[in-house]
C-alpha positions as CSV (number, residue, x, y, z in Angstrom):
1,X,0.0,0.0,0.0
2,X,1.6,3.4,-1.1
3,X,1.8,6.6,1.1
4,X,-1.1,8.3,-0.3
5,X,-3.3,5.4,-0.3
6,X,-2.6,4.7,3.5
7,X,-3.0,8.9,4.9
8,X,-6.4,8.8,2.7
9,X,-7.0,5.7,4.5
10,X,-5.9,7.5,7.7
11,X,-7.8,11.1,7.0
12,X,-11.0,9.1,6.6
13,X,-11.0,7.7,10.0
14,X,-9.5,4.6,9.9
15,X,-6.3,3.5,11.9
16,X,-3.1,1.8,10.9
17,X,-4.9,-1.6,13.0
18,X,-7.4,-1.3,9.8
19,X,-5.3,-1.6,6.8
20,X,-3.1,-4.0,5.3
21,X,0.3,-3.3,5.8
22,X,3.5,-5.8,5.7
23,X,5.1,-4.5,9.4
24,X,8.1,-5.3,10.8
25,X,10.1,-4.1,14.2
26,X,13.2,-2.4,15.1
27,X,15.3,-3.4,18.5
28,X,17.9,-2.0,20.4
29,X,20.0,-2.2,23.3
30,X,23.0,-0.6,24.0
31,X,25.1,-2.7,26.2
32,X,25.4,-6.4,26.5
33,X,24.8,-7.1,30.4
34,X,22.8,-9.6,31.2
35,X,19.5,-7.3,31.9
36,X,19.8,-5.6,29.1
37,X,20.1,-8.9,26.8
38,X,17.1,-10.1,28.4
39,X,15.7,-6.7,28.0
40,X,16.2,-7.2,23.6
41,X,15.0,-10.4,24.2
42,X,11.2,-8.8,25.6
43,X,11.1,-6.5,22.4
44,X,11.4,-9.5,20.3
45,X,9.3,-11.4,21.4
46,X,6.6,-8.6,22.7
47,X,6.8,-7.2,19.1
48,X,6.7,-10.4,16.8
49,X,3.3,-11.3,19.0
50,X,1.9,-7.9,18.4
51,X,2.3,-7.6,15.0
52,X,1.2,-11.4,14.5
53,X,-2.0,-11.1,16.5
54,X,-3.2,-8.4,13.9
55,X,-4.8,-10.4,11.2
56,X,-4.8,-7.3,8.6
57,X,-0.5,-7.0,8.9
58,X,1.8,-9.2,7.4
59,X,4.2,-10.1,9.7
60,X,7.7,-9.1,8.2
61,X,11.1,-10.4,10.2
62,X,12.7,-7.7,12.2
63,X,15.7,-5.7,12.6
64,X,18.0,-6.2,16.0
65,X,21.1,-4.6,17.5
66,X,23.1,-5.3,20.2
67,X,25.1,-3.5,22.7
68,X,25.5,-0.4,20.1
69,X,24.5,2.9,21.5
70,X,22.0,5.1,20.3
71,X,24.2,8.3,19.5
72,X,24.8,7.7,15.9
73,X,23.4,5.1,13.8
74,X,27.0,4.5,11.6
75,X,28.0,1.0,13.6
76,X,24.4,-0.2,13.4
77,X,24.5,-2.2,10.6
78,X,20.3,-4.0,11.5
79,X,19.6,-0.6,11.4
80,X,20.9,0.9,8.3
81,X,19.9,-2.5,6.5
82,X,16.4,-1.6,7.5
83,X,16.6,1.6,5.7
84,X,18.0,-0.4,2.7
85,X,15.4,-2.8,2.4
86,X,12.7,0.2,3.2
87,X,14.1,1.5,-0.2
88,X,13.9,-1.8,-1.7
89,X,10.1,-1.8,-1.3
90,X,10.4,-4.6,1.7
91,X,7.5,-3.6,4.0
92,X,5.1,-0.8,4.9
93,X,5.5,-0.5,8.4
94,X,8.2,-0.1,11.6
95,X,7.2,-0.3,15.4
96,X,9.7,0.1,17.2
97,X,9.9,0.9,21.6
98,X,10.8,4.8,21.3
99,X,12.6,7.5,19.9
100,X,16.0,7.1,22.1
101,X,15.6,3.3,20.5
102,X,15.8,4.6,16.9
103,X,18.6,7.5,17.5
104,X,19.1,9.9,20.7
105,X,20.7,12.4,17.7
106,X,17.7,15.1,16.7
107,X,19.2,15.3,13.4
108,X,19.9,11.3,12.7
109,X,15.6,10.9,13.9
110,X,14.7,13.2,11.6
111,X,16.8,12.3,8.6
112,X,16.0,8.9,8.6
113,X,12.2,9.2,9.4
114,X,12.5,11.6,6.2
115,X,13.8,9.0,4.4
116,X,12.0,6.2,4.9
117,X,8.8,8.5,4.3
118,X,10.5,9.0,0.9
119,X,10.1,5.6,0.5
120,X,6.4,5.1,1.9
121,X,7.2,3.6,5.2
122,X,5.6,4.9,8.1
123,X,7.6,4.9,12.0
124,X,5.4,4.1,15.3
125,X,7.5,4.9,17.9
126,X,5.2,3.3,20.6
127,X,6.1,4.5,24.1
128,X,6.2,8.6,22.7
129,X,2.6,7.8,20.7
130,X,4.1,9.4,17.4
131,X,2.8,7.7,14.5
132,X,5.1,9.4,11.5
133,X,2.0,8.5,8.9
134,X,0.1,11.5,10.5
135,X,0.5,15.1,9.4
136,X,1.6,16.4,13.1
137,X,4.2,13.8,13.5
138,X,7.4,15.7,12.8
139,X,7.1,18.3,14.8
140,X,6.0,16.0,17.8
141,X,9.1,14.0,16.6
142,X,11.3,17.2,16.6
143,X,10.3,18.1,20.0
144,X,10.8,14.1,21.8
145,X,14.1,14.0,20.3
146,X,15.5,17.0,21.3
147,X,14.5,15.9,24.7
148,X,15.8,12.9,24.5
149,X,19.2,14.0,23.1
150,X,19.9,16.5,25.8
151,X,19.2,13.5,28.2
152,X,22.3,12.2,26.5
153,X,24.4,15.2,27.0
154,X,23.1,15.1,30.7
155,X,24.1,11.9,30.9
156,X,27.4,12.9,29.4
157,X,27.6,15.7,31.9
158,X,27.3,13.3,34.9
159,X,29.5,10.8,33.6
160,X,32.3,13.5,32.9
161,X,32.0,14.8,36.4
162,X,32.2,11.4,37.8
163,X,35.5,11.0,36.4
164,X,36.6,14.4,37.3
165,X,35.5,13.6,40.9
166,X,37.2,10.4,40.7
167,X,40.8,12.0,39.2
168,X,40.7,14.7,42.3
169,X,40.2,11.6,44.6
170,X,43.0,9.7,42.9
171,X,40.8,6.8,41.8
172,X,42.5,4.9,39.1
173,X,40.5,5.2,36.0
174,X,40.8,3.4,32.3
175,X,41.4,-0.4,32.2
176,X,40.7,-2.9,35.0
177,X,44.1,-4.7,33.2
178,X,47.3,-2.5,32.9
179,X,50.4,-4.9,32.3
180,X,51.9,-5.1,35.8
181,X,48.9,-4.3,38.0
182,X,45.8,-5.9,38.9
183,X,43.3,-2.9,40.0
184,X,41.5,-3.2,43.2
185,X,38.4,-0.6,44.5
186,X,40.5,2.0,42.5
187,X,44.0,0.9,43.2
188,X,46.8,-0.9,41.6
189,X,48.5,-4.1,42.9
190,X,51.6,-5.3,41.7
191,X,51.6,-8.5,39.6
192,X,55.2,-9.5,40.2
193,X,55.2,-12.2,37.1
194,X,54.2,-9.3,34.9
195,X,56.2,-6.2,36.9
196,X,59.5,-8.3,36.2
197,X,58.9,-8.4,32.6
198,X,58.1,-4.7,33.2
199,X,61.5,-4.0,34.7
200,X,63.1,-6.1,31.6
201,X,62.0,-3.8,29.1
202,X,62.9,-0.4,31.0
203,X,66.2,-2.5,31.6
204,X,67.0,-3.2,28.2
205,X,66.0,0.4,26.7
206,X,67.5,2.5,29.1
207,X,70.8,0.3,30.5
208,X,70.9,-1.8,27.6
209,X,70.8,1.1,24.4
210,X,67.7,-1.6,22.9
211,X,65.6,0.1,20.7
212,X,61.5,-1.1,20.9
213,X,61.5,-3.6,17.7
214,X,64.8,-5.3,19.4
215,X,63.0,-5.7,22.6
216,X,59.5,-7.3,20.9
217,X,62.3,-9.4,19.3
218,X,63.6,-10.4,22.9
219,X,61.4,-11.2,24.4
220,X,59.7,-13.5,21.8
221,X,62.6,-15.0,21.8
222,X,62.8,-15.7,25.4
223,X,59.4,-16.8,25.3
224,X,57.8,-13.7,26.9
225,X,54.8,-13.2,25.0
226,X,51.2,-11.0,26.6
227,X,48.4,-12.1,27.2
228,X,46.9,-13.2,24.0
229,X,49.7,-15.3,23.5
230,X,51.4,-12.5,20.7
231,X,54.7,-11.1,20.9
232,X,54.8,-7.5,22.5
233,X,54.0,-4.8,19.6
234,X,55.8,-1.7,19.6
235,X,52.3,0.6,20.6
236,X,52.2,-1.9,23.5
237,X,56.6,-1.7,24.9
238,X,56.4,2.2,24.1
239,X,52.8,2.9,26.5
240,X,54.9,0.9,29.2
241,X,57.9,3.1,28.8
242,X,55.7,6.4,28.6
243,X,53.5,5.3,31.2
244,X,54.5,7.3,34.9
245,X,52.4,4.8,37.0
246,X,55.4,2.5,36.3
247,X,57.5,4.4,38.8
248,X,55.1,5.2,41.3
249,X,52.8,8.3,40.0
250,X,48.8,9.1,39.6
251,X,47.9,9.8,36.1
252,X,44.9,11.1,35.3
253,X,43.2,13.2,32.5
254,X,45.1,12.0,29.3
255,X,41.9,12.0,27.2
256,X,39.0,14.3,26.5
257,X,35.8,13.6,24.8
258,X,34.7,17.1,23.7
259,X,31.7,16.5,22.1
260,X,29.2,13.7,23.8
261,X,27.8,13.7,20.1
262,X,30.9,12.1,18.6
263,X,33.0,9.4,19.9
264,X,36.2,10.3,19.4
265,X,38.4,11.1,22.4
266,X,41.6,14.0,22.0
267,X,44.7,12.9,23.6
268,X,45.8,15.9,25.7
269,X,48.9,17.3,25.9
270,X,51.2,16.3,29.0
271,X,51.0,19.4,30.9
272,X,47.5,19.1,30.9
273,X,47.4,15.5,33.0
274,X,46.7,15.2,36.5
275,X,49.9,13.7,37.8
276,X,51.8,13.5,41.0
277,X,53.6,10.6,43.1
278,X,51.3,8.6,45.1
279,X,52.9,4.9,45.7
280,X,50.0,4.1,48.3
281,X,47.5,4.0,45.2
282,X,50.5,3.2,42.6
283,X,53.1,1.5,44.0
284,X,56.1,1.6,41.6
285,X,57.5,-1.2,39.2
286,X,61.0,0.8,38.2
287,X,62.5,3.4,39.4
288,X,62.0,7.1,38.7
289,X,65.9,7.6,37.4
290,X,65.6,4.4,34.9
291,X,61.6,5.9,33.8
292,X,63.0,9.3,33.0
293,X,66.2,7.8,31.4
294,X,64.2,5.7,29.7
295,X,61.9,8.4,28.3
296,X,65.0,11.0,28.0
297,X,66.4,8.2,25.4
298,X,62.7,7.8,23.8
299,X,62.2,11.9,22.8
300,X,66.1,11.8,21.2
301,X,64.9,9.1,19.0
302,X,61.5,10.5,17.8
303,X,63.1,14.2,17.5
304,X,65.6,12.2,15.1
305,X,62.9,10.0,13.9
306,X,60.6,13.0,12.6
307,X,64.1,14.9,11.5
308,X,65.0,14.7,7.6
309,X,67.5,12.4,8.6
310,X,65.1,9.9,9.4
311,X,65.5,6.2,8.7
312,X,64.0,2.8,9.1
313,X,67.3,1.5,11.1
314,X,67.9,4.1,13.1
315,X,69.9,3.4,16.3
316,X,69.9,-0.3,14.8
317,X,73.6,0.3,13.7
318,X,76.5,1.8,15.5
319,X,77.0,4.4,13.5
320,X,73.5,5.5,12.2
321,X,72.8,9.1,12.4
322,X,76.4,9.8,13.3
323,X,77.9,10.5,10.0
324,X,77.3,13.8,8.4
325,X,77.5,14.6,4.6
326,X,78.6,18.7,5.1
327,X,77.8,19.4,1.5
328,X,73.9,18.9,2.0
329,X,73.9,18.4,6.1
330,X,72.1,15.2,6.0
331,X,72.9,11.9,7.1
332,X,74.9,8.8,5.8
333,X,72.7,5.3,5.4
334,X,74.4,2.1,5.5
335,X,74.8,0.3,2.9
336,X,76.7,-3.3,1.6
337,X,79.1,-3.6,-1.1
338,X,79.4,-7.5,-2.0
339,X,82.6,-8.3,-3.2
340,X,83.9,-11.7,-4.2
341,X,86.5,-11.8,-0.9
342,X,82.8,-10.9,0.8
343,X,80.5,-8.6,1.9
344,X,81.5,-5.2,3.0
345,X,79.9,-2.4,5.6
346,X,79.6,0.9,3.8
347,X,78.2,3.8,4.2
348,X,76.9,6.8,1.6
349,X,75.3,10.2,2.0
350,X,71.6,10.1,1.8
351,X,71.1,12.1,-1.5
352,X,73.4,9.4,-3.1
353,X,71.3,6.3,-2.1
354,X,68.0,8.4,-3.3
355,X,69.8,9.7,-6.9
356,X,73.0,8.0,-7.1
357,X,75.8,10.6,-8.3
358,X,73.2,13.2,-9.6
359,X,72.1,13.6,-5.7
360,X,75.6,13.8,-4.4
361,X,79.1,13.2,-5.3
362,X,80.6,13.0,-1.5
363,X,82.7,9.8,-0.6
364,X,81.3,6.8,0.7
365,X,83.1,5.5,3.6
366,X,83.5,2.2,4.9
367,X,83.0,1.0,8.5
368,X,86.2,-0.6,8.6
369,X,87.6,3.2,8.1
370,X,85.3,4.2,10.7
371,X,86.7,1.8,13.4
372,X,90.5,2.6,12.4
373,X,89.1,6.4,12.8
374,X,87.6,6.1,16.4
375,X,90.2,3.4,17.7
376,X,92.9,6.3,16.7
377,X,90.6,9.0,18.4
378,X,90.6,6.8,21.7
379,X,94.5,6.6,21.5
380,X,94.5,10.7,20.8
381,X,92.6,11.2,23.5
382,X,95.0,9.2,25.7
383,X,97.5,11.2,24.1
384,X,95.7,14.5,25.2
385,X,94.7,13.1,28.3
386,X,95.7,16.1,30.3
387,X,94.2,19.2,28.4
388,X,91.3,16.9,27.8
389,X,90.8,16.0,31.9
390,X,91.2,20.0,32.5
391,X,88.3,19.8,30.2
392,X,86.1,17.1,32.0
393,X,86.9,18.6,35.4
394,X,85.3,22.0,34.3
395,X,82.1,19.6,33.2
396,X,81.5,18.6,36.6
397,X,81.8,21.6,37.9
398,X,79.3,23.1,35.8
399,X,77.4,19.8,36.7
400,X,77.7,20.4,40.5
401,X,76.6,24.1,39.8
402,X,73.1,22.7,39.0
403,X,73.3,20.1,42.5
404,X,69.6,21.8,43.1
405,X,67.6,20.4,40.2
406,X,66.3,17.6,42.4
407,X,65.3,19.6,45.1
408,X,63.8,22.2,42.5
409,X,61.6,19.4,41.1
410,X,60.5,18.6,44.7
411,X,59.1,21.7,45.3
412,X,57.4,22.1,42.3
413,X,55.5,18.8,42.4
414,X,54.8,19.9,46.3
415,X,53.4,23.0,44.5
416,X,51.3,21.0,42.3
417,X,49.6,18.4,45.2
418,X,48.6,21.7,47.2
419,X,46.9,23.1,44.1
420,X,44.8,19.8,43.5
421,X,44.1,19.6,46.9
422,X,42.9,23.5,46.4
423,X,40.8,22.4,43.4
424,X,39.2,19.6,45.6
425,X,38.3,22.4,48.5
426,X,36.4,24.6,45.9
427,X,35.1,21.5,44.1
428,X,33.1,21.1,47.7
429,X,32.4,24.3,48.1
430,X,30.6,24.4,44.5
431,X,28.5,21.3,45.3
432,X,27.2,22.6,48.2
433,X,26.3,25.9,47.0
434,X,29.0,28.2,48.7
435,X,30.4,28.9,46.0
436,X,28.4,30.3,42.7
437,X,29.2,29.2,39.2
438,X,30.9,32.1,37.9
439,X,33.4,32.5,40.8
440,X,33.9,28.3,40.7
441,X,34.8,28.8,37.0
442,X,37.1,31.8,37.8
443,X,39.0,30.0,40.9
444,X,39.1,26.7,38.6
445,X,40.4,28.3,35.8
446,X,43.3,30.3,37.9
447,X,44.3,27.0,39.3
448,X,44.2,24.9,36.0
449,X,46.8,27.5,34.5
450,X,48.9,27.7,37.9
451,X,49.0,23.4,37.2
452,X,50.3,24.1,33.5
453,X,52.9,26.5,34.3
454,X,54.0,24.3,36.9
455,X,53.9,21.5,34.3
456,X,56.1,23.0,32.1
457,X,58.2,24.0,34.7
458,X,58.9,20.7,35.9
459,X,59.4,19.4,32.4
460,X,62.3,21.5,32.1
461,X,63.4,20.4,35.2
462,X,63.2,16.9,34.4
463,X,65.0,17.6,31.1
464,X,67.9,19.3,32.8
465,X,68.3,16.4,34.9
466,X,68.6,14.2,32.1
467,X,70.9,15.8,29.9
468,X,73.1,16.2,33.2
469,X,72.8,12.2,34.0
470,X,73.8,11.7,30.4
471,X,76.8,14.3,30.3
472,X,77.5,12.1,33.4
473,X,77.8,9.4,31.7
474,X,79.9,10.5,29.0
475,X,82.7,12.0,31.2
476,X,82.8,8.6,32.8
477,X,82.9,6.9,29.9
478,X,85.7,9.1,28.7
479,X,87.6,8.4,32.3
480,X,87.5,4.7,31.2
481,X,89.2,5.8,27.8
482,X,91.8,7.8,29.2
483,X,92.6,5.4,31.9
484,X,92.4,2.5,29.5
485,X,89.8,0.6,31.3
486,X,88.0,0.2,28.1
487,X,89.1,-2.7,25.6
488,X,88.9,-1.9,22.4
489,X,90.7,-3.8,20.3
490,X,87.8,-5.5,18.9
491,X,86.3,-2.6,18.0
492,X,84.4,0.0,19.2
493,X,80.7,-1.7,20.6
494,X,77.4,0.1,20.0
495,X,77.0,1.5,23.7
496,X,80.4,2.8,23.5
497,X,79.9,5.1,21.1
498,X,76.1,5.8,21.8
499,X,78.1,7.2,25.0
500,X,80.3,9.1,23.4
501,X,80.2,10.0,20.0
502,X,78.7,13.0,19.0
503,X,79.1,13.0,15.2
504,X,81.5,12.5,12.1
505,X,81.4,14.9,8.7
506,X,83.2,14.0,5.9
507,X,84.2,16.7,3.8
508,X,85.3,15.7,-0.3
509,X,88.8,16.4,-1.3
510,X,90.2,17.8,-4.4
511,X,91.9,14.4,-4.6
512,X,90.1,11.5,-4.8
513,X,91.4,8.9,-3.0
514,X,91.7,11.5,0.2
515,X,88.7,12.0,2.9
516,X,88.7,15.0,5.5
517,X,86.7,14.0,8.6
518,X,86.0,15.9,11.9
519,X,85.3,13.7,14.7
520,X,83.1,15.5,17.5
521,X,82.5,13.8,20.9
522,X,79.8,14.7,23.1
523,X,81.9,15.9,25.7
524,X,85.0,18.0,24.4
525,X,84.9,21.2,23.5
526,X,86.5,20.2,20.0
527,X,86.9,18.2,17.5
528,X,89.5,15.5,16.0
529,X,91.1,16.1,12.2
530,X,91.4,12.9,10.1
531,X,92.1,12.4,6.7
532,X,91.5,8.8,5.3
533,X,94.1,7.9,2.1
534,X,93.1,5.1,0.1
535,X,95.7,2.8,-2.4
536,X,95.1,-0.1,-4.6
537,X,96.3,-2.2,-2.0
538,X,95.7,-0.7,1.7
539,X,93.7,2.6,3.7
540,X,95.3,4.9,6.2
541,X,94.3,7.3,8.3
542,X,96.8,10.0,9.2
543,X,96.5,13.4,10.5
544,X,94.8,12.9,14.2
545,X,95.3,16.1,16.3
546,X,92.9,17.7,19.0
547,X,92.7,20.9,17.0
């Protein structure tokens, strides 16, 4: 029965009970717990009987979905079939519970009861009494959904303040599973199976110069897989490493939903987190030192990673990243050269591997060159060793001048923890209508931009302590050099010069079997001068001097 058949039908006094119309149902619920399954399972079978017990319908199978939520209809595929089979000329009829069962989204109700008018189906939403066959139905229908989409954004409302409530409380929020805990009435417990494979990968990526992939690699190979029985992905090794609760701090307000329309969630920025050090409701896994050193290492490799100089094998190799080209400032790749006598490390400046000679005419040098370079360096520097521990003695003192960094941090997160506890005070005070909403706002606002400039503050200050920790490093890495405590006859190893070296640029020579390089380490105040000469039958280097 078409549209205009059926309201002529309707205008003369007859009801939809009267005619014959092919009817079918639409069901929703959107969660699957048990009471709301059994719920879906009343519609069905309340709906099949009522449209059965009518002898004029046609009973027409119906449309179900399960734990989808009513927001938007673009996950609900029952639903959007229905509307595809409407179109197909399927049935003449929907009954469905009520509005917030068909969408909760003004705009989404409208649209699609639109549509499927286009397409001579009529909509009884049952509970609201809005038949959309009748003349007065859309604006009835514009009016319930608008009520029952700003119940959503109430709901929204509440469930955001909740959480809010919840953060200034220090109730852990987010999974009931994070890999190393178990959570209990809003705390963490240690799982120490999982915490010691925890400590593993903070050992092996901050003491161990491992970068993410090798770990995954690791541990597979140890046997250490999660829970699903799959090695460790990388998204999965770097949220452990960037995760604070590992050494011992609340962390709250990562994510924002800004819109209760939409699903998507914005990850904020970290100075806008709630975080401070609370090892009664997060007791650490690692230490702060190895979870800062850790994530000190982790920014130096995305910086370089989203550089130009960015490659695939970064860190993978000893030198990558290290070797400059200073006609174009980019980096060398490394490369082999197969040779009948076998396969040979090189390496080549980056415009070279994209273009070949066209992109850049600088020499390619090979790691065995490189080796003979930095083993000569060592024996300079033992050479030197007396301007050069003038030099290191100097570091430390400008290391000692900054002693207070630790203590500066200290205050700054004691800072922070009397703001929130602030924020709680006029949180109360708000609630129970002290306070009105324009002074809350004002205080809350004040507060929330004393927490960021503190933020910042201490990100600095946790910076600074890094690069201090890793000058440290280097000087005593260069103490082992000069008092030979360091064996490298073998060649230099990876952590050695991940230490120590700063960089290498190669400048090309008028001649063409002679190299210029200037070897920087991370510590001196200047460089080494090398020059490589190459024969048919043998390489040299010559020239070393601490210029």
């Amino acid at each position: 029965m078409d549209l205009y058949t059926i309201r002529n039908e309707l205008n003369a006094g007859r009801t939809i009970y009267d005619l014959n119309l092919r009817v079918t149902y639409y069901a929703r619920v959107s969660t699957e717990k048990d009471e709301q399954v059994h719920s879906l399972k009343n519609q069905i079978e309340y709906y099949s009987d009522y449209i059965k017990r009518n002898q004029k319908w046609t009973y027409v199978e119906g449309y179900i979905d399960e734990g989808i939520s009513g927001t938007s209809v673009n996950k609900r595929e029952s639903f959007l079939k229905m509307i595809s089979d409407a179109k197909l000329g399927k049935f003449d009829f929907i009954i469905t519970k009520e509005i917030s069962r068909f969408s909760r989204n003004t705009l989404d109700s409208i649209k699609y009861t639109q549509e499927l008018l286009s397409y001579g189906v009529g909509v009884l939403f049952q509970s609201d009494n809005i038949n959309t066959l009748m003349p007065d139905a859309e604006l009835r229908l514009t009016i319930m959904s608008s009520i029952a989409q700003d119940e959503v954004r109430k709901i929204s409302e509440r469930v955001k303040f909740g959480f809010k409530r919840a953060i200034e409380k220090g109730v852990v929020l987010g999974n009931n599973k994070i890999w190393g805990y178990r959570k209990d009435n809003g705390k963490l417990v240690i799982d120490e199976k999982e915490a010691e494979i925890v400590r593993l990968i903070f050992d092996m990526y901050a003491t161990r110069n491992m970068g993410i992939r090798g770990i995954s690699t690791k541990l597979d190979n140890m046997g250490i897989r999660n829970n699903n029985g799959n090695p460790f992905s990388f998204s999965t090794i770097k949220s452990i490493l960037t995760n604070p609760k590992y050494m011992g701090y609340y962390c709250g307000n990562k994510t924002h939903k800004f819109d209760y329309k939409l699903h998507e969630r914005k990850y904020l920025d970290q100075t806008e987190w709630v975080m401070y050090k609370d090892e009664e409701t997060v007791p650490p896994i690692v230490s702060e030192e190895i979870w800062h050193k850790a994530n000190y290492i982790l920014k130096g490799r995305s910086e370089k990673q989203s550089a130009e100089d960015k490659t695939s094998y970064q860190n993978k190799y000893a030198y990558s990243g290290k070797i400059i080209c200073t006609e174009h400032n980019v980096p060398y790749y490394r490369s082999l050269y197969r040779y009948s006598s076998g396969n040979k490390e090189v390496w080549q400046c980056k415009k070279y591997v994209e273009k070949g000679k066209e992109g850049c005419t600088a020499p390619s040098i090979y790691t065995s060159e490189l080796e003979m370079i930095i083993k000569k360096a060592y024996d300079e520097i033992i050479v030197n060793r007396s301007e050069i521990i003038h030099e290191m003695v100097a570091m430390y003192s400008s290391l000692g001048s900054q002693s207070k960094i630790k203590e500066d941090i200290a205050k700054v997160k004691m800072e922070i923890n009397q703001i929130l506890k602030m924020k709680d005070k006029l949180l109360e005070l708000s609630i129970n209508s002290r306070l009105s909403d324009d002074e809350f706002e004002r205080r809350n606002n004040r507060f929330n931009d004393d927490i960021d400039k503190l933020n910042i503050r201490l990100k600095e200050l946790d910076e600074d302590e890094m690069k201090n920790k890793e000058i440290s490093c280097s000087v005593e890495t260069l103490r082992k050099v000069i008092a030979k405590e360091i064996n490298y006859d073998g060649g230099p190893d990876n952590k050695l010069l991940e230490s120590l070296l700063d960089k290498i640029e190669v400048y090309k020579t008028d001649r063409k079997n002679e190299i210029d390089l200037k070897v920087y380490f991370k510590v001196l105040a200047k460089p080494f001068d090398y020059k490589i000469l190459r024969d048919r039958k043998s390489t040299s280097v010559c020239c070393g001097q601490y210029i």
